[in-house]
C-alpha positions as CSV (number, residue, x, y, z in Angstrom):
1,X,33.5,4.8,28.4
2,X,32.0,7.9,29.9
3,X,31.5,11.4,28.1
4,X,33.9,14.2,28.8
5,X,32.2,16.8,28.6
6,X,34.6,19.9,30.3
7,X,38.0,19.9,31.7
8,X,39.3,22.1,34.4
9,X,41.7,25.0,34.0
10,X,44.8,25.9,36.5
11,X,42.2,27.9,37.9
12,X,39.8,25.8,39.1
13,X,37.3,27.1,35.7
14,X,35.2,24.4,34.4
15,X,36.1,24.8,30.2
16,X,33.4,23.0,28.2
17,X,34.7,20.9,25.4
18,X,31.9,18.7,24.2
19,X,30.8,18.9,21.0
20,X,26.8,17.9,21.4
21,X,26.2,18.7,17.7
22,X,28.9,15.8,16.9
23,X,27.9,13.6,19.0
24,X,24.3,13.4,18.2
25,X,24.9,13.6,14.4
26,X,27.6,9.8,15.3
27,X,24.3,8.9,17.2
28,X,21.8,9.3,14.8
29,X,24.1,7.5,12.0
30,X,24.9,5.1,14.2
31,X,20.7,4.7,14.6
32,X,20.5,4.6,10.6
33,X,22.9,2.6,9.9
34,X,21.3,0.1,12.4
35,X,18.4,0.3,10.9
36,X,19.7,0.0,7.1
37,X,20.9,-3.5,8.0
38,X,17.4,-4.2,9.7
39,X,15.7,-3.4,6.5
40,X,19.0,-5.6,4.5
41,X,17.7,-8.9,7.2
42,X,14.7,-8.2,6.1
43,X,13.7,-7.9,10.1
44,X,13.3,-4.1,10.1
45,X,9.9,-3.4,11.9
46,X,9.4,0.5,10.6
47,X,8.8,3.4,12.4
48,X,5.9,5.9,13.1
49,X,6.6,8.8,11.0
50,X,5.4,11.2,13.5
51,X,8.0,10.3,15.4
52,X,11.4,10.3,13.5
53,X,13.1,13.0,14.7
54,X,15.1,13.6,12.0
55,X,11.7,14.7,10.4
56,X,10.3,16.1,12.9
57,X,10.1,20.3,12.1
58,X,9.8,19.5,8.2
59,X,6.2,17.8,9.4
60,X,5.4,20.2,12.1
61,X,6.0,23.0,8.7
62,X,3.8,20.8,6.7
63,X,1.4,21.0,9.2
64,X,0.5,16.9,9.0
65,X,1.6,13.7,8.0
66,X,-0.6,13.9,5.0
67,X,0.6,17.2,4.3
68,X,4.6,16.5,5.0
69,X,4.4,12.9,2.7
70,X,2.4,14.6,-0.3
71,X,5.1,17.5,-0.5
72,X,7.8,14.7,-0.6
73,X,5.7,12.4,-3.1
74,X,6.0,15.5,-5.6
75,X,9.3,16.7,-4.7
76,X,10.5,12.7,-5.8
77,X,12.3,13.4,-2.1
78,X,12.0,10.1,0.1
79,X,15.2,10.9,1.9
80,X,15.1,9.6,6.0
81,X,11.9,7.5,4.9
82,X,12.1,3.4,4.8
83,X,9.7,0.8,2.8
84,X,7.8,-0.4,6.0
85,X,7.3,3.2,8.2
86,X,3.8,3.9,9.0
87,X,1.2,6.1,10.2
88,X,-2.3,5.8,11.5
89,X,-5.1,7.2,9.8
90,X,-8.2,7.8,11.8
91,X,-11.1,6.6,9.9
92,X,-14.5,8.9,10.0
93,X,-16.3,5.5,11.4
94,X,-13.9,5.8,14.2
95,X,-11.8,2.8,13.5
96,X,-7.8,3.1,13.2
97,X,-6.0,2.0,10.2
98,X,-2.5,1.6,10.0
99,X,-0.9,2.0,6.5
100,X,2.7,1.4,6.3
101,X,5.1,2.6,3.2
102,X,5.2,-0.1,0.2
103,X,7.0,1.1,-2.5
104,X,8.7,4.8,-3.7
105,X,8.1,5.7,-6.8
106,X,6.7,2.3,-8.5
107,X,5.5,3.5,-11.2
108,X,7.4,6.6,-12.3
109,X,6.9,7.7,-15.9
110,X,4.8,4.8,-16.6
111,X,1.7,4.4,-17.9
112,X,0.1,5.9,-21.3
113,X,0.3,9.2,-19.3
114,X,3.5,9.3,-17.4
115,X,3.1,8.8,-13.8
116,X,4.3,11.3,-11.8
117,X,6.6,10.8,-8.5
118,X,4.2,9.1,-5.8
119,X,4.6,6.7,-2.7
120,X,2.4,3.6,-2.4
121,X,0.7,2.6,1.1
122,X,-1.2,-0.6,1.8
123,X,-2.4,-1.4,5.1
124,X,-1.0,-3.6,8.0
125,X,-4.6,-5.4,8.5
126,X,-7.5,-5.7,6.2
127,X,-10.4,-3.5,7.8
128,X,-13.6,-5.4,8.8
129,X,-16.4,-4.5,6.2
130,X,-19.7,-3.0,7.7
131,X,-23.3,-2.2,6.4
132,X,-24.8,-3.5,3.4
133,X,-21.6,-4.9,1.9
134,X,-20.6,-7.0,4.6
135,X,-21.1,-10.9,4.4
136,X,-20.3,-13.1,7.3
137,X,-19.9,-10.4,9.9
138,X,-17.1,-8.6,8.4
139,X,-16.5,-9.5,5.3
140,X,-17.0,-9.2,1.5
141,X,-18.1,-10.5,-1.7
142,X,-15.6,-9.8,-4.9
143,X,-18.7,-10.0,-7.2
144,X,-22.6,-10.3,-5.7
145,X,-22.9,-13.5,-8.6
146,X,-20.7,-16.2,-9.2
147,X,-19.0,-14.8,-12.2
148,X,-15.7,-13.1,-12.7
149,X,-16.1,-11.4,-16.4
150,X,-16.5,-8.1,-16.9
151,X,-19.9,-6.2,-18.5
152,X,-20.8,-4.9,-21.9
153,X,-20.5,-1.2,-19.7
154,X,-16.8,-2.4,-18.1
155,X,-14.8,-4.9,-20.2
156,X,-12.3,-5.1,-16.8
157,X,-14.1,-7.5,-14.3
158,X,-12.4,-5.6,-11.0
159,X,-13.7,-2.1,-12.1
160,X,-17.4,-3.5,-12.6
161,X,-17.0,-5.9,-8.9
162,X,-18.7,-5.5,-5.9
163,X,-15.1,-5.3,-4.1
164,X,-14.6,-1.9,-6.1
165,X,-17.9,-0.4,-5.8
166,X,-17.0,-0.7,-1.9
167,X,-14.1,0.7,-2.6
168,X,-14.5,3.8,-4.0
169,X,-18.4,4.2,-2.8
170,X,-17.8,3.1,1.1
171,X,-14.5,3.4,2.1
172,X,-12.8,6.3,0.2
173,X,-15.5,8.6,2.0
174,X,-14.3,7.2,5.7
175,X,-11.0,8.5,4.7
176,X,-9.8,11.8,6.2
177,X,-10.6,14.7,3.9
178,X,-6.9,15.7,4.7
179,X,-5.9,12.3,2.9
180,X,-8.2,12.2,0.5
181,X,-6.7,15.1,-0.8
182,X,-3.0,14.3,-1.2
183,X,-4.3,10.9,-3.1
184,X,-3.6,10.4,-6.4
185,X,-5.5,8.4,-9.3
186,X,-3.6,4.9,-10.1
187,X,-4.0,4.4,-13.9
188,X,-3.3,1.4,-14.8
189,X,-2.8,-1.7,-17.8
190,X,-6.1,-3.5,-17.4
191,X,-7.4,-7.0,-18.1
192,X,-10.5,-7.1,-20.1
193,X,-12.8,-10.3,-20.0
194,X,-16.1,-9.7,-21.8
195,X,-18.1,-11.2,-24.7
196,X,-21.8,-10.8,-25.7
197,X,-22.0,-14.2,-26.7
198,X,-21.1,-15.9,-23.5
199,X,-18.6,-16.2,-20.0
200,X,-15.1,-16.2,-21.2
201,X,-12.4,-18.5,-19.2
202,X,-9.8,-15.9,-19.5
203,X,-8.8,-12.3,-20.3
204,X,-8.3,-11.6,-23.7
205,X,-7.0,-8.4,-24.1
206,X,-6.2,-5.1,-22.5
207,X,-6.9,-1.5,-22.0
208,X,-5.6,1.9,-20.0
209,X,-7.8,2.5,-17.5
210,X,-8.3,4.4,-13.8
211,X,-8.5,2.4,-10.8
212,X,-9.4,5.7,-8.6
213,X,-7.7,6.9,-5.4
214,X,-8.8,3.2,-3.3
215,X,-8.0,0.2,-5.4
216,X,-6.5,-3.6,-4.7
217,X,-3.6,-5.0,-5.0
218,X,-2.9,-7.5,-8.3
219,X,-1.1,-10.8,-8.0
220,X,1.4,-9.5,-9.5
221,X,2.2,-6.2,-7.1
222,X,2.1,-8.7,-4.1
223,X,3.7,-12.2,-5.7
224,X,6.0,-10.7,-8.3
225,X,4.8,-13.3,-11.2
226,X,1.8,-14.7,-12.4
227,X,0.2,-17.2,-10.7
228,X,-3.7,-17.9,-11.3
229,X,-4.1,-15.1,-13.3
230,X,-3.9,-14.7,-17.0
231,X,-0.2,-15.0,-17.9
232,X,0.2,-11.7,-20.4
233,X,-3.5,-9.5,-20.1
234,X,-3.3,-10.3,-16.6
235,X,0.1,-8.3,-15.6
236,X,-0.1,-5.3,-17.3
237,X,2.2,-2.9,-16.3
238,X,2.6,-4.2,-12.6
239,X,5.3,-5.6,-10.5
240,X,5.8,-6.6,-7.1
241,X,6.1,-3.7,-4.0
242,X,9.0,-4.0,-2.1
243,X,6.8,-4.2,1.2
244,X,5.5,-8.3,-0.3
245,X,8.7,-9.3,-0.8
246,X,8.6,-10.9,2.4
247,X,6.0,-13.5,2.7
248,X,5.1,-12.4,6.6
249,X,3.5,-8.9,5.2
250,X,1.1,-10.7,2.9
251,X,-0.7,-12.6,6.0
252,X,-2.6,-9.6,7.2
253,X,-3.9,-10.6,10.4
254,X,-4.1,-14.5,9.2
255,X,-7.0,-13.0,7.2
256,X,-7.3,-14.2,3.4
257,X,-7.8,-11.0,1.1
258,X,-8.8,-10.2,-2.4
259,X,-6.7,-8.9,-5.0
260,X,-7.9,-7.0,-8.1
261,X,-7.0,-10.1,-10.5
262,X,-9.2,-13.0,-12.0
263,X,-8.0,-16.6,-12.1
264,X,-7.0,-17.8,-15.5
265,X,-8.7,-21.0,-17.1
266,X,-12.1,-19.9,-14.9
267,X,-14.9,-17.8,-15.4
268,X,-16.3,-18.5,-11.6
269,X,-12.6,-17.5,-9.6
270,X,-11.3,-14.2,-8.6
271,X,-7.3,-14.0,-6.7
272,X,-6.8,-13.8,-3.7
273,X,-3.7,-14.2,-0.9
274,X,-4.7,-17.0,1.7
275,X,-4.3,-16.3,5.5
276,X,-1.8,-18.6,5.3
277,X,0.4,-16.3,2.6
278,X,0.5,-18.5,-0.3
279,X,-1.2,-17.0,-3.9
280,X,-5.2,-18.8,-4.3
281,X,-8.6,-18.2,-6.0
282,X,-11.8,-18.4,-4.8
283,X,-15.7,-17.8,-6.0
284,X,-16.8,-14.2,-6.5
285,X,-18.7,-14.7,-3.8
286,X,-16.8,-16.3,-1.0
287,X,-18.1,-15.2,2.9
288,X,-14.5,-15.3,4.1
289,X,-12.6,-13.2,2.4
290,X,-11.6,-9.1,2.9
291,X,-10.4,-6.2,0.9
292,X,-7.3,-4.6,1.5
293,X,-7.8,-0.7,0.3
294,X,-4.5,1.0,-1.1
295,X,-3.3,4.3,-2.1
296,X,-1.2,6.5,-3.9
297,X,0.1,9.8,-2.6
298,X,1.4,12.3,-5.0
299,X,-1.7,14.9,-5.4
């Protein structure tokens, strides 16, 4: 049915009538409300952030995406924002990441010191490593030796890996200063797996500890449960983001990628998710396996 947008008085004078304001504001619910039962399929694709329009002049106030997301991370305000919208950050090497939205407020008021209000990102692909880290071409080792145990330095066996080191020492400086800026640390409920006297199968205790501003995922923020892990010291505090609810956004590019957990009932195994999306281990020092680097805004 068309618009009417004037009628015409018994003088011939057009007399607009529309109400523009109206109809864009049935429009743009009629938009969200498509896209509410996109996300309730579970088929809902997300949007680039710089281009919902709803959002538009509170960005172009913040000045950037980093900027505009950071102020909303502190504010706890995640109104016209959806688990799976995304942005591209621009990486100082010149390669393009995409990171899409994974979970609002996961950890709220947890931790030993309460965690303030924050958005979690992960990436759509897992970024091909370069220079002295990279094994195979583009990938990486969890650990340079075939050992997942922490040290007598770092009881947790993912803060003393090679896959952190990278992490924190490689990658965090390719990031946008603009980014690194609104990131915040991800404290955590560590495993710990060290002894003096030898290579211990499994975890046996844990600790509160800072995973930085870069950091993996564990199983059990992508799988919800434990799987290979160490059922109890392995979990921590953690649960599953929204975003790896669906098994489709744990494949990554058909790419198999580490997580920051050790395999249970092993001292030689470290986590990972298969290119095919199902929960595995592998050796420390595996030639086909990538990181995935994620973050935490709420600076």
């Amino acid at each position: 049915m068309a618009d009417v947008n004037y009628i015409t008085d018994k003088n011939g004078n057009k007399v607009n009538i529309a109400d523009l304001t109206a109809r864009t504001n049935a429009s743009t619910a009629l938009l969200e409300s498509e896209y509410n039962r996109q996300l309730a399929d579970n088929v809902y694709a997300g949007r680039d952030i710089s281009t919902i329009t709803a959002l538009a002049s509170e960005i172009a106030s913040a000045g950037s995406i980093p900027a505009f997301l950071n102020a909303r991370a502190k504010a706890g305000n995640f109104n016209g924002l959806r688990i799976g919208d995304w942005t591209d950050i621009v990486l100082s090497s010149g390669v393009t990441m995409r990171y899409q939205i994974a979970a609002f407020d996961h950890y709220y008021n947890c931790a030993d010191a309460a965690m303030g209000h924050h958005i979690v990102m992960v990436p759509t692909s897992t970024p091909a490593v370069t220079g002295d880290y990279a094994i195979n071409g583009s990938y990486i080792y969890w650990n340079t030796t075939n050992t997942n145990n922490g040290t007598a330095d770092e009881s947790n066996p993912y803060l003393a890996s090679n896959l952190h080191a990278w992490e924190t020492g490689v990658f965090l400086p390719l990031m946008p200063t603009a980014w690194q800026n609104v990131m915040r640390n991800h404290r955590s409920l560590v495993e710990t797996r060290y002894s003096a006297s030898g290579a211990l199968t499994d975890s046996t205790s844990w600790k509160w500890a800072d995973l930085g501003k870069i950091w993996s995922p564990s199983e059990m923020e992508v799988y919800g449960c434990p799987i290979w892990g160490t059922k109890g010291y392995g979990q921590g505090m953690d649960s599953q983001f929204p975003i790896f609810r669906e098994t489709k956004n744990r494949i990554k590019g058909r790419i198999t990628w580490w997580l920051r957990s050790v395999s249970g009932g092993s001292s030689v195994s470290a986590c990972c998710v298969s290119h095919y999306g199902y929960a595995y281990y592998g050796s420390p020092t595996n030639t086909w396996v990538r990181p995935l680097p994620c973050f935490l805004i709420g600076a």
